[in-house]
C-alpha positions in Angstrom: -13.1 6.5 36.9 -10.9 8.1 39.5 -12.0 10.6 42.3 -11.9 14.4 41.5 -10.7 16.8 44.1 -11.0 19.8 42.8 -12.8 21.1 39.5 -9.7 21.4 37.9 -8.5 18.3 38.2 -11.1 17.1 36.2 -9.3 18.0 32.9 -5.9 16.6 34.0 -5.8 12.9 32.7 -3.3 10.1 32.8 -2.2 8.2 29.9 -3.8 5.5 30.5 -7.0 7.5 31.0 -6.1 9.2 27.8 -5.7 6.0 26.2 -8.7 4.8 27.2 -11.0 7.4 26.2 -9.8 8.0 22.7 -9.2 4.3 22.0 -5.8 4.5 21.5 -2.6 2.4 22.3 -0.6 3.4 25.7 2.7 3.4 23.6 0.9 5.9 20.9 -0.4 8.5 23.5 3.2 8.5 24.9 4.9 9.1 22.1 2.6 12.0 20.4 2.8 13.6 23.6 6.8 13.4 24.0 6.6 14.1 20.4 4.6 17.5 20.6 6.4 18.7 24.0 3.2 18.1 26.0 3.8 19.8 29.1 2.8 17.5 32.1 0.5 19.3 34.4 0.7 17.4 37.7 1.6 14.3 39.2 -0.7 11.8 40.8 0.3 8.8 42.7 3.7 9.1 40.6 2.3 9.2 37.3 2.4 12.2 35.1 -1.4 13.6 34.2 -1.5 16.2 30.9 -4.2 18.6 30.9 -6.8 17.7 27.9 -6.1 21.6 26.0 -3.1 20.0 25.3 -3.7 16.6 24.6 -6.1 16.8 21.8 -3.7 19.0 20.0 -0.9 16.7 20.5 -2.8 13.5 19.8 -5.0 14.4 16.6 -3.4 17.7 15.1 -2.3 17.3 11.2 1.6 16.8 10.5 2.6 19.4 8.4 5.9 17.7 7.7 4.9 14.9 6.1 2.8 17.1 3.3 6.0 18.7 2.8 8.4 15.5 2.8 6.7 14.7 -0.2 8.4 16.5 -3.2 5.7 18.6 -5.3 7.3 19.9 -8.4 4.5 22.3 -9.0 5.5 24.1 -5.9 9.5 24.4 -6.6 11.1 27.3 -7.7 12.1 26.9 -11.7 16.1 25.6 -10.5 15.1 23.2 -7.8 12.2 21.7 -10.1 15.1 21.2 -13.2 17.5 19.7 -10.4 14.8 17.5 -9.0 13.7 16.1 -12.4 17.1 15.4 -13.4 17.7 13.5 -9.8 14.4 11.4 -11.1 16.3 10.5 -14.7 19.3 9.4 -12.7 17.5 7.5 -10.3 15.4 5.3 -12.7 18.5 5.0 -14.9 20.3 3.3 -12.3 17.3 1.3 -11.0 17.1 -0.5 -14.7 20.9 -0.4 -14.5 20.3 -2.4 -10.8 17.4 -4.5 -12.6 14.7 -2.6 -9.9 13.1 -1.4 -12.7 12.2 -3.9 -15.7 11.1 -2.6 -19.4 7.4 -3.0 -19.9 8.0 -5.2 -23.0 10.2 -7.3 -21.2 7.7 -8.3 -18.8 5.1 -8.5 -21.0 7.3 -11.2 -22.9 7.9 -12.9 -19.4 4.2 -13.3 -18.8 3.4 -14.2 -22.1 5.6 -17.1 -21.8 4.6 -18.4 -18.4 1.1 -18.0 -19.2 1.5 -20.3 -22.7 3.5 -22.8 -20.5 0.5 -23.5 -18.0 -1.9 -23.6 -21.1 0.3 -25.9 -22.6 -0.6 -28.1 -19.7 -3.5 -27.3 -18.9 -5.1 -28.8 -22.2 -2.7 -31.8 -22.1 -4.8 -32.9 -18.7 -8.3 -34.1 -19.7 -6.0 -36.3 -22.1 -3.9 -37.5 -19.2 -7.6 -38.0 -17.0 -8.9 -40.1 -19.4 -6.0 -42.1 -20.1 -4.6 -43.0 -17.3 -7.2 -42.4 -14.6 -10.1 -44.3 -16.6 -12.4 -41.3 -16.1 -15.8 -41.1 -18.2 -16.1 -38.7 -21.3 -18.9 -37.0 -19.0 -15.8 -36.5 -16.1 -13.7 -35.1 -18.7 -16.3 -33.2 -20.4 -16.7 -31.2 -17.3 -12.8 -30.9 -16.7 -12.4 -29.6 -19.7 -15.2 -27.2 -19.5 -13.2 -25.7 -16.5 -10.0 -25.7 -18.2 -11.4 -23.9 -20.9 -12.9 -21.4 -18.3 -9.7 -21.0 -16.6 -7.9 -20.5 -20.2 -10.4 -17.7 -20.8 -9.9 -15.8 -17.5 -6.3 -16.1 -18.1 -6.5 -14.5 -21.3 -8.9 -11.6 -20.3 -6.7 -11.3 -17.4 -3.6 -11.1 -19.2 -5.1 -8.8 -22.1 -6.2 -6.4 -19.5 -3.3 -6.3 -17.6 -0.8 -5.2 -21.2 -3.8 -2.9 -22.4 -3.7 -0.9 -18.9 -0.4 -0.1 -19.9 -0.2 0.0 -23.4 -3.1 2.2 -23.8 -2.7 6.1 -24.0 -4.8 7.7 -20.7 -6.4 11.0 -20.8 -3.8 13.3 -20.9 -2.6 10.9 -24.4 0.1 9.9 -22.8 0.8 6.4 -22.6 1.2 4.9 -19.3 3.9 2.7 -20.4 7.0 3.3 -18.6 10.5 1.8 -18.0 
């Protein structure tokens, strides 16, 4: 720790200091305190020092803006809520127009597909083991135990992943969107 003159001094701290005692990054502390206009107190040995009523502020005080970059319909007057609902038609109609957005059954067809195409091989390789690798019917007894557990999580998998968005939630409406 550095030498204190006076009592006063005490309370002024560098950023490093700062940086230090909180845990922080050097870059962060700098740019929370340019960020919140934090007056420098002194300077010591060339380096600007902040007193500490203004650096916990600065450093740990709650954006407001970001609450309020978020849009909250509930909060909108009647004409901005209509306006901003009708900006949030557009944009997903042109996201499915752009292919960003893809239909729910569509996807689920996708899936569907892929997952019968590595079933389809899965169950053709104890066949292939035995054949052409020579292995035992114990060998292939327990590969196929495997793929059959494999097959199973895939279809649990799959089934919970199209019922999560087929089924209504609690307000009875269903999650499925496009």
């Amino acid at each position: 720790m550095s030498n204190v003159s006076g009592i006063g001094d005490a309370y002024y701290w560098s950023v490093f200091k700062i940086a230090e005692a909180f845990g922080l990054h050097r870059d962060t502390v700098k740019k929370r305190l340019l960020a919140a206009n934090t007056p420098v107190a002194a300077t010591v040995r060339g380096n600007p020092v902040y007193a500490l009523q203004h650096v916990g502020p600065a450093l740990f005080s709650v954006k407001h803006e970001a609450a309020d970059s978020v849009h909250d319909p509930s909060r909108m007057e009647p004409k901005e809520r209509k306006d901003w609902y009708q900006s949030e038609n557009e944009r997903i109609k042109l996201e499915k127009e752009q292919r960003k957005l893809i239909p729910v059954d569509e996807v689920v067809i996708v899936y569907s597909s892929m997952r019968k195409a590595v079933v389809q091989v899965l169950e053709t390789i104890p066949d292939v083991l035995e054949r052409d690798c020579a292995l035992t019917p114990q060998a292939v007894g327990v590969v196929q135990q495997a793929i059959d557990d494999l097959r199973y999580t895939l279809q649990e998998k799959s089934y919970e992943a199209c019922a999560a968005e087929l089924i209504p939630d609690e307000e009875g409406e269903s999650l499925q969107e496009e």
